[in-house]
C-alpha positions in Angstrom: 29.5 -39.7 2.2 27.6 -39.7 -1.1 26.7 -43.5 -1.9 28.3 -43.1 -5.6 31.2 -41.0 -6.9 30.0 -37.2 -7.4 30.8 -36.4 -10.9 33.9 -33.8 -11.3 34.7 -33.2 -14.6 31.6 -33.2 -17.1 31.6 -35.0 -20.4 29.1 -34.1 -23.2 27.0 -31.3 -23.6 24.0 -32.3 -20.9 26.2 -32.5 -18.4 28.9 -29.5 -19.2 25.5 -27.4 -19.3 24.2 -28.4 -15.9 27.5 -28.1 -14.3 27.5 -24.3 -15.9 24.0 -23.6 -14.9 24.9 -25.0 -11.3 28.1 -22.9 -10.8 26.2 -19.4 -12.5 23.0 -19.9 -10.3 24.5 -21.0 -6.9 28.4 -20.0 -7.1 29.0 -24.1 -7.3 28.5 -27.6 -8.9 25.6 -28.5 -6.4 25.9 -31.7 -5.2 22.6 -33.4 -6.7 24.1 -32.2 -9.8 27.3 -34.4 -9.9 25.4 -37.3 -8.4 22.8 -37.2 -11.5 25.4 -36.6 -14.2 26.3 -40.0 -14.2 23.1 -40.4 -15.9 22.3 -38.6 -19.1 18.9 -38.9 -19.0 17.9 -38.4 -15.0 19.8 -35.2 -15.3 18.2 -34.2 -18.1 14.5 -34.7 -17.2 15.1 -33.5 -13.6 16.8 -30.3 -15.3 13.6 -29.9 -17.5 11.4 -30.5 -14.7 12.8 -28.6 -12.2 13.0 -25.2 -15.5 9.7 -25.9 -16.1 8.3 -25.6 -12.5 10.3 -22.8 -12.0 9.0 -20.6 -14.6 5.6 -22.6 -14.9 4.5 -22.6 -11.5 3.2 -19.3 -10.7 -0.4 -19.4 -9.1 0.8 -20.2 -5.2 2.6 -17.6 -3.0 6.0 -18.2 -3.1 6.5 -17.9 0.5 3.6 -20.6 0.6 5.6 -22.9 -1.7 8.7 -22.6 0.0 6.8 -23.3 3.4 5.4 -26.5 1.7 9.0 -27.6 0.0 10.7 -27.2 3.5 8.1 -29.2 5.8 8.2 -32.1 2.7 12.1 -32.0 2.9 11.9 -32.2 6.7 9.7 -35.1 7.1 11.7 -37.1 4.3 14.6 -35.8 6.6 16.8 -35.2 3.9 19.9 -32.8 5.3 20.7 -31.2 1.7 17.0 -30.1 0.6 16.5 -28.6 4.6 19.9 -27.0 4.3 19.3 -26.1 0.9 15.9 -24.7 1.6 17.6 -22.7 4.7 19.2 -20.6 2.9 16.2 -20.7 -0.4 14.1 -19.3 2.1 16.3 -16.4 3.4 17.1 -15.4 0.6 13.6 -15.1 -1.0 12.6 -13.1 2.2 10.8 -15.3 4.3 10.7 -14.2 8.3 13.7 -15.3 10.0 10.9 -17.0 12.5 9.4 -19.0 9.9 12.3 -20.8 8.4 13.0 -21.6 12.1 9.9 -23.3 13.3 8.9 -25.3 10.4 9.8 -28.6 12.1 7.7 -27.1 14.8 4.8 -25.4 12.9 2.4 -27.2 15.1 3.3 -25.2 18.5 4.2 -22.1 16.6 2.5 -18.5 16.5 4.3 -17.4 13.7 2.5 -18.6 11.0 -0.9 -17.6 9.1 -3.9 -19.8 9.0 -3.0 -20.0 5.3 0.5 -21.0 6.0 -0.6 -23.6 8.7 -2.5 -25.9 6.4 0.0 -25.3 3.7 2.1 -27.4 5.9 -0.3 -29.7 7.6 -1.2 -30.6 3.7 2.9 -31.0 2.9 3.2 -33.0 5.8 0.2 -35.3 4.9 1.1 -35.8 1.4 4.6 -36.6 2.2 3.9 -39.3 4.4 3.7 -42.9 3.3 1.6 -43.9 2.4 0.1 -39.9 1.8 -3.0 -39.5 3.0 -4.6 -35.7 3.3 -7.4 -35.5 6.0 -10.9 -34.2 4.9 -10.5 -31.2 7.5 -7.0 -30.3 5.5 -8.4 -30.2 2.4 -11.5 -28.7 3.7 -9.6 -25.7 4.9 -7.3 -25.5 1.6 -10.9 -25.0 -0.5 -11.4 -22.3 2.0 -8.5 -20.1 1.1 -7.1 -21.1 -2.0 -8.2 -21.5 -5.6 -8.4 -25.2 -7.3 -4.7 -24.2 -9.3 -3.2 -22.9 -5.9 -4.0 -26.5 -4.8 -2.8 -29.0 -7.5 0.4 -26.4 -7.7 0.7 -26.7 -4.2 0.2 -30.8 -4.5 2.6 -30.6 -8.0 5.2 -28.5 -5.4 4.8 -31.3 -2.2 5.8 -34.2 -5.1 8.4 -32.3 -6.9 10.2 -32.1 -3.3 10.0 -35.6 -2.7 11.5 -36.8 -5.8 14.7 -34.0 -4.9 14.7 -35.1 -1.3 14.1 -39.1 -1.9 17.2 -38.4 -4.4 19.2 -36.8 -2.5 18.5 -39.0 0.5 19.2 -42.3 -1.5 22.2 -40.9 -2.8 23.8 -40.3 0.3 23.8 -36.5 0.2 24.6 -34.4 3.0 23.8 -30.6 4.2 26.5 -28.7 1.4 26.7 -25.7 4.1 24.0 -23.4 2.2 22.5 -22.4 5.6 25.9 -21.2 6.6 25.5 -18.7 3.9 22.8 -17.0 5.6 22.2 -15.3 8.8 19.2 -17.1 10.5 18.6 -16.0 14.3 18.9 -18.0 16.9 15.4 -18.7 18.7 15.1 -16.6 21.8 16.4 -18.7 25.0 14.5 -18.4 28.3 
C-alpha cells in the first residue's frame, strides 16, 4: 500500500498535464504520478527531468541503457521500476533472455562483453556507498566513448532517484510486466 494517498483527481495545470501525459503514453495515471502530484514542484522537475533525458540522452545504446536502468532498479529492489522496466524492455525489443537474467547477469551467457560491464558498472554505482572498481571502469574506456559513460552514469542516477521514490513511497509492481509476454526460463 502506497505510504500517502495516490492523487485521483488533478487540481491545477501541472498536475492535469501530467495525469494527461500519463494516461496518453501508458494507457493510465501511473502510479509515481499520483504519489508526486501532491507536490507541485517534485512533479514538475521530475517531469522536466525525466523530458529532458528522454529526448537529451542519445549517445548510449538504448538496449545498453535499459540494461543499466533495470540492474539499478533491481539492486534498489524497487517492484514498480523492475515491473515497469519488464515490460520497457519488451517493448523496446530487447531479447526475451536478457530481461530475464538481469538479476543474474553474472552466471549468464546471454549477454555481450559490452552489456556485462554495463551492468557490473549499474550495479556498482547503485550501491551505497557507490563505488565503481578500476577494472569496471577500465573496461568501459575500452568500449565506449567518454559521453557513452557520463550518459550511462547520468542513466544509473536518474534510476535511483525513480526507484528510491517509488520505494519510499510505498509503490508496488502496477502489473506492466503482465502486459507482456516474457518466456519462462527453460526448466531442466
Amino acid at each position: 500500500m502506497p505510504n500517502v494517498t495516490l492523487v485521483d483527481k488533478p487540481r491545477g495545470v501541472v498536475r492535469r498535464l501530467a495525469f494527461r501525459y500519463s494516461k496518453r503514453r501508458f494507457g493510465q495515471v501511473v502510479e509515481p504520478v499520483a504519489a508526486a502530484a501532491h507536490h507541485r514542484g517534485v512533479l514538475l522537475a521530475m517531469g522536466a527531468l525525466e523530458t529532458v533525458a528522454e529526448r537529451g540522452w542519445r549517445r548510449l545504446d538504448p538496449h545498453l541503457r535499459w540494461l543499466a536502468i533495470q540492474a539499478s532498479a533491481g539492486e534498489i529492489g524497487c517492484s514498480w521500476c523492475t515491473d515497469f522496466g519488464y515490460y520497457e524492455g519488451m517493448r523496446e525489443g530487447v531479447d526475451p533472455a536478457k530481461v530475464r537474467d538481469v538479476p543474474r547477469f553474472r552466471d549468464s551467457d546471454a549477454y555481450t562483453e559490452a552489456e556485462r560491464v554495463v551492468l557490473e558498472y549499474a550495479v556498482a554505482a547503485t550501491a551505497t556507498p557507490g563505488h565503481v572498481p578500476d577494472d569496471v571502469i577500465e573496461r568501459l574506456h575500452r568500449i565506449f566513448a567518454d559521453e557513452e559513460i557520463v550518459e550511462l552514469a547520468a542513466w544509473v542516477a536518474l534510476e535511483n532517484l525513480r526507484s528510491r521514490f517509488n520505494a519510499g513511497m510505498g509503490l508496488r509492481s502496477q502489473g506492466f510486466a503482465g502486459r507482456c509476454e516474457v518466456p519462462a526460463a527453460a526448466r531442466p
